[in-house]
C-alpha positions as CSV (number, residue, x, y, z in Angstrom):
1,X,7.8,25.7,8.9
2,X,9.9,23.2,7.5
3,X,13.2,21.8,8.7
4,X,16.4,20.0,6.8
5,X,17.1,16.6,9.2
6,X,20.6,15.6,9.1
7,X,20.3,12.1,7.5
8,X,22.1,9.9,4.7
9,X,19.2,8.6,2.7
10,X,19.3,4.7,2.8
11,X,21.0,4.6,6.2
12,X,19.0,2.8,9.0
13,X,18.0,6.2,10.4
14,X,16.7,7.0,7.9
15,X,14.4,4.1,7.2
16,X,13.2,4.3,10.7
17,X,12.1,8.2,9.9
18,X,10.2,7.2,7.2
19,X,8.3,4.9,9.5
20,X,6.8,7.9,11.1
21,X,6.3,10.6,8.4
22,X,4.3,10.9,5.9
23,X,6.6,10.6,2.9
24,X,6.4,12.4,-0.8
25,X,7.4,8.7,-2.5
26,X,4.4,7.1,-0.5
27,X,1.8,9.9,-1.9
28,X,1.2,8.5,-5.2
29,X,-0.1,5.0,-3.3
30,X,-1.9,6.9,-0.8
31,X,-3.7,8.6,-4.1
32,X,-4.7,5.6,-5.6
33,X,-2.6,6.6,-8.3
34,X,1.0,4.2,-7.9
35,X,0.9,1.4,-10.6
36,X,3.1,-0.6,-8.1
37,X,2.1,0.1,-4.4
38,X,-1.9,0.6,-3.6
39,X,-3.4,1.5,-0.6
40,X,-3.6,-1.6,1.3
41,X,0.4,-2.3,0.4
42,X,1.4,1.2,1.8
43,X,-0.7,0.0,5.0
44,X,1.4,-3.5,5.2
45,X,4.5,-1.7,4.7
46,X,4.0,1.4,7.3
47,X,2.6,-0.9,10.2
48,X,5.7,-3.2,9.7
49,X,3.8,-6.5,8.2
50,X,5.6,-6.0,5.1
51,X,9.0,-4.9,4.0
52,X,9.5,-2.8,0.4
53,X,11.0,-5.9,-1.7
54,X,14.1,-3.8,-3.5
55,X,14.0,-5.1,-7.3
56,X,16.7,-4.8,-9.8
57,X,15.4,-1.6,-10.8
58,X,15.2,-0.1,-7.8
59,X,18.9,-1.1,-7.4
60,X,19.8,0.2,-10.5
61,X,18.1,3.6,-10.2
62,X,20.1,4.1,-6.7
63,X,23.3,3.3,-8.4
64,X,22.6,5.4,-11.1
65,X,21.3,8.7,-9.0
66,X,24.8,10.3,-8.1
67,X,25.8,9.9,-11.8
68,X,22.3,11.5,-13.1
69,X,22.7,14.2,-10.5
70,X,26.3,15.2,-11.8
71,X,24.8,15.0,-15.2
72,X,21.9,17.5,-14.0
73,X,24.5,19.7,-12.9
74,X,27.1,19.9,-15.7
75,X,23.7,20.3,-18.3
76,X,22.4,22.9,-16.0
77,X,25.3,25.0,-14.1
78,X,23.5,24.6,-10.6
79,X,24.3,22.6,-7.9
80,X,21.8,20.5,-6.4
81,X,22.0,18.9,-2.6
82,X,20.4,15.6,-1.3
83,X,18.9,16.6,1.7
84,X,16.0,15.4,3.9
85,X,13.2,17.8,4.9
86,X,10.0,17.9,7.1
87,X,7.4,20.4,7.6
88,X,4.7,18.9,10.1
89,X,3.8,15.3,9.6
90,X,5.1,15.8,6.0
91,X,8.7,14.5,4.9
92,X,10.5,14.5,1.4
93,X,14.0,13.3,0.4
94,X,15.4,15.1,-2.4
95,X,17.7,14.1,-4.6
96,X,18.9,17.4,-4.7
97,X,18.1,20.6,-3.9
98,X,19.9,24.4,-4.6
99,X,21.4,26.4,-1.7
100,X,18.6,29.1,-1.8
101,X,16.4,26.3,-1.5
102,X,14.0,27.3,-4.7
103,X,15.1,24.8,-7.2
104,X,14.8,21.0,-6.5
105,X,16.1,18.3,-8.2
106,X,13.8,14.5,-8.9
107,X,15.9,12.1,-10.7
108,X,14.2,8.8,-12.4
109,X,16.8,6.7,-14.6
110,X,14.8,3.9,-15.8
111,X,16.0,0.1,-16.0
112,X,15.4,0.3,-20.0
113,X,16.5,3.6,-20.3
114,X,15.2,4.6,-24.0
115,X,13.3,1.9,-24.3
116,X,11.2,2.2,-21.3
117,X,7.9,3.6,-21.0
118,X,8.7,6.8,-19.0
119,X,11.2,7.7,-21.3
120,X,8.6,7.7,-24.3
121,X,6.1,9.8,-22.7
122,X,8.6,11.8,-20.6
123,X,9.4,12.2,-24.3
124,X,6.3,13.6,-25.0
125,X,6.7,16.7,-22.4
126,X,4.3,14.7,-19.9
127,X,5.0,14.0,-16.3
128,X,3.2,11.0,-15.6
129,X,0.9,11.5,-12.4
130,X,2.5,8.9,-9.5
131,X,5.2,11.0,-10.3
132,X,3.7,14.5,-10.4
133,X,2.0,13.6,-7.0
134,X,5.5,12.8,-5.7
135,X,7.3,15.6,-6.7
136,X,4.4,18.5,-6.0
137,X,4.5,16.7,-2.6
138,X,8.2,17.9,-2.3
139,X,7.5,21.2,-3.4
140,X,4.9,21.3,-0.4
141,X,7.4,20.5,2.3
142,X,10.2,22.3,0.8
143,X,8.6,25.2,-0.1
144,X,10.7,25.6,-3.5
145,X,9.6,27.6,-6.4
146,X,10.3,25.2,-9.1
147,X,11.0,21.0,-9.4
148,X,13.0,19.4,-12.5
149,X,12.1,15.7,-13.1
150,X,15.4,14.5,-14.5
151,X,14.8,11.3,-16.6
152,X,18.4,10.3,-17.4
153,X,18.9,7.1,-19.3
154,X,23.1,7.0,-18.6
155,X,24.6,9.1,-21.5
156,X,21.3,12.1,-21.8
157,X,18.4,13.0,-19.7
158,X,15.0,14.7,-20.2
159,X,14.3,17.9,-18.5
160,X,10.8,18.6,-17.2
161,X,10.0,21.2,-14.9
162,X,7.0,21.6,-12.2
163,X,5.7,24.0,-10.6
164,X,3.9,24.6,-7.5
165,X,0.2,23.6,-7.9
166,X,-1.6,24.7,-4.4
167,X,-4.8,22.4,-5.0
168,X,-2.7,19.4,-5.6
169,X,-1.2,20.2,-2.1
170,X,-4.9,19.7,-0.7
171,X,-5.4,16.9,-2.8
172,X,-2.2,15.8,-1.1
173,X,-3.0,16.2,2.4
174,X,-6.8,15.2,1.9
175,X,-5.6,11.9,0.8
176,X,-2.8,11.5,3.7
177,X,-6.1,12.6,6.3
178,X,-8.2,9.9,4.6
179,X,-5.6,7.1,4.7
180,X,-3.9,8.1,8.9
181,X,-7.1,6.6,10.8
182,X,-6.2,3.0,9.1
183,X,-2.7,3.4,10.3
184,X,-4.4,4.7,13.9
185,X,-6.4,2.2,14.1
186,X,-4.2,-0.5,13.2
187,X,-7.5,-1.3,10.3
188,X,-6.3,-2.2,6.9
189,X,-7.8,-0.2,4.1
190,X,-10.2,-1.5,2.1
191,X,-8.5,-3.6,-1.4
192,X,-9.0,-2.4,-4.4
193,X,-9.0,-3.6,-8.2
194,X,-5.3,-2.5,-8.3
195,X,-5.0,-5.5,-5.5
196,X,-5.9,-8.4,-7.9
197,X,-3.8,-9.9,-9.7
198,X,-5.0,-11.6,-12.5
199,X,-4.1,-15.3,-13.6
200,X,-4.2,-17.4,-16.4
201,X,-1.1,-20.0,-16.3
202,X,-1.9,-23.8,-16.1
203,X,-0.7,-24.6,-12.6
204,X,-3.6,-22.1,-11.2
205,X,-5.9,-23.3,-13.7
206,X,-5.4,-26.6,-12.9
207,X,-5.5,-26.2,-9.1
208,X,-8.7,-24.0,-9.4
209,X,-10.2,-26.8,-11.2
210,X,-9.5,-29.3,-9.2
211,X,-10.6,-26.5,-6.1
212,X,-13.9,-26.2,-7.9
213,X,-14.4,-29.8,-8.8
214,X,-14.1,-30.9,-5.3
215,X,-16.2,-28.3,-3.7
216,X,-18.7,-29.3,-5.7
217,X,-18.8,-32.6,-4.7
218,X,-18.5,-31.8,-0.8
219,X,-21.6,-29.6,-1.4
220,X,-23.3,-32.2,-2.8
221,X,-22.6,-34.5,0.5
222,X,-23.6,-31.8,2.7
223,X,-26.9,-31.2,1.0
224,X,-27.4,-35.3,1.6
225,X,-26.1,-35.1,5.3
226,X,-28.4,-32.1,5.9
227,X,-31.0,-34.2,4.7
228,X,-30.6,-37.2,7.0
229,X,-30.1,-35.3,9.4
230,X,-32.9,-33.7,9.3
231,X,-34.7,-37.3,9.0
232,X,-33.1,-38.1,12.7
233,X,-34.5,-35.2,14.3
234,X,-37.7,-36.0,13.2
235,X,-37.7,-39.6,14.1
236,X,-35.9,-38.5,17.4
237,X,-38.6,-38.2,20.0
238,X,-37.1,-38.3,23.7
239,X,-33.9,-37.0,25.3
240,X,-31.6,-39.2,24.0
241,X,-32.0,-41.7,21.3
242,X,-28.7,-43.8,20.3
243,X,-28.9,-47.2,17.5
244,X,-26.3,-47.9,14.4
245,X,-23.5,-45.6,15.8
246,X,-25.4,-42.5,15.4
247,X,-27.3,-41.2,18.7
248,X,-29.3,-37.8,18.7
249,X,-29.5,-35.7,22.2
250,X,-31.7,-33.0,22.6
251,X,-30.2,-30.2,25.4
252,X,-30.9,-27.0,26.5
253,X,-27.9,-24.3,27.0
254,X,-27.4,-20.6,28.2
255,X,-27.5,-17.7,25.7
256,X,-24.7,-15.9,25.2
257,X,-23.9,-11.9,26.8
258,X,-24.9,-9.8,24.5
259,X,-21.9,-7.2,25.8
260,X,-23.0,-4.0,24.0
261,X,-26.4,-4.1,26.3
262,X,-24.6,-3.9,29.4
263,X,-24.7,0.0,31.1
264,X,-21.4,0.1,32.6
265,X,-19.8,-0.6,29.3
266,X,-21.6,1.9,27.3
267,X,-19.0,4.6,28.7
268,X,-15.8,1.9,28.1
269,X,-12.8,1.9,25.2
270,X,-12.7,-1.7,24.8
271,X,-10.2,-1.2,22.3
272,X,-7.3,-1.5,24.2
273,X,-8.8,-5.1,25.1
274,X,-8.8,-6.2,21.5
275,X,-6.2,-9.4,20.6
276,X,-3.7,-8.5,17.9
277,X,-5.1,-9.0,14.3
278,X,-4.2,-12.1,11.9
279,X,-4.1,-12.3,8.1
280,X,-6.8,-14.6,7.0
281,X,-7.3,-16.6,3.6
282,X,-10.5,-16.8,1.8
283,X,-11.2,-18.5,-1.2
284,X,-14.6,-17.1,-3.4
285,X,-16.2,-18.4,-6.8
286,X,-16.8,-16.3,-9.4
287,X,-20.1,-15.7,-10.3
């Protein structure tokens, strides 16, 4: 059963909610299906290793909303409420919803306004799907009969409406089910092509080069050092042999505890024994 939370949307409450629910704005990145927040980034942001950098138009859809939203209204005769509801582990804030609660209200008022992209295929009679996952995820938790995506460029605004689609709702929660045990398990996701960002400028080919360039030549020392090396050791007959600043020691250590051998373990979380994770760089060469 769903429930209406008394909080502003923005405030620091409100923020902090987010942290814990699984939100209709996060759905589409959950989905593989945001173009600018994939998998992985959903997993920095929830588990607090990354905050949501606010761009210019962000800003200037959230100073645009109220004005879009009284727009809605005076086009449409209803009056639509912001309101924050749950239902479970699910949580959606509307930009507006009716007092019977069957109509809600999804505004979008793109930077560009004509000129952008959602405008031309909003246009077109097409909800584009990050944004049909996101709003069929509000009609889940609020349990509403019909959604209007309100693309509102300042002056006019495109009306599309959604309905209810049951087998996106599985989709939905299939996804959010698939994604929780990375957030459980404090275990990134796994990136995907929608992680890479492709570049051509000069300062990264010029640094790749000279990355490249260098390796190459360190790999070509190494292959001579493995080679005298292995010279040494075959020269190297007793203990210890030391002349010209190099000296070659033979020695005999303990093996290591293999750990997952051992009984009493067998029955043992070791989890909670596990040092906090770090973020770690590597570089690869394209084959």
């Amino acid at each position: 059963m769903n429930a209406i939370l008394k909080l502003e949307q923005g405030s620091d409450a409100w923020h902090e909610h987010r942290q814990h629910y699984r939100n209709a704005s996060e759905t589409a990145s959950v989905m593989g299906l945001s173009p600018w927040c994939t998998p992985y980034d959903l997993w920095l942001i929830k588990t607090g290793r990354k905050e949501v950098e606010e761009t210019e138009a962000m800003r200037y859809g959230s100073t645009m909303e109220p004005q879009a939203r009284l727009a809605f209204e005076e086009m449409s005769g209803l009056i639509m409420q912001p309101k924050v509801m749950v239902d479970g582990d699910y949580s959606a804030s509307l930009d507006g919803i009716t007092l019977d609660g069957q109509v809600l209200l999804e505004v979008k008022c793109p930077f560009k306004g004509q000129a952008s992209e959602l405008w031309q295929v909003a246009s077109s009679g097409t909800v584009p799907e990050h944004y049909l996952a996101q709003v069929q995820h509000q009609l889940m938790v609020s349990k509403a009969k019909l959604a209007h995506l309100w693309v509102y460029d300042g002056t006019s605004g495109i009306q599309l409406d959604i309905k209810p689609d049951p087998l996106c709702f599985e989709s939905i929660k299939a996804a959010w089910e698939a994604f929780q045990p990375y957030l459980d398990k404090d275990q990134p996701p796994p990136l995907s092509e929608a992680d890479t960002l492709q570049r051509f400028d000069s300062e990264w080919k010029e640094a790749a080069d000279a990355y490249l360039g260098w390796k190459s030549l360190v790999e070509e020392a190494q292959a001579k050092v493995d080679t005298a090396k292995a010279r040494l050791l075959t020269l190297a007959k007793h203990n210890r042999e030391s002349g010209y600043g190099v000296t070659v020691t033979r020695y005999w250590k303990q093996g290591s505890i293999d750990y997952k051998k051992i009984p009493a373990l067998q029955t043992i979380d070791l989890e909670p024994y596990r040092k906090a994770g770090s973020e770690e760089v590597r570089i690869t060469i394209a084959n």
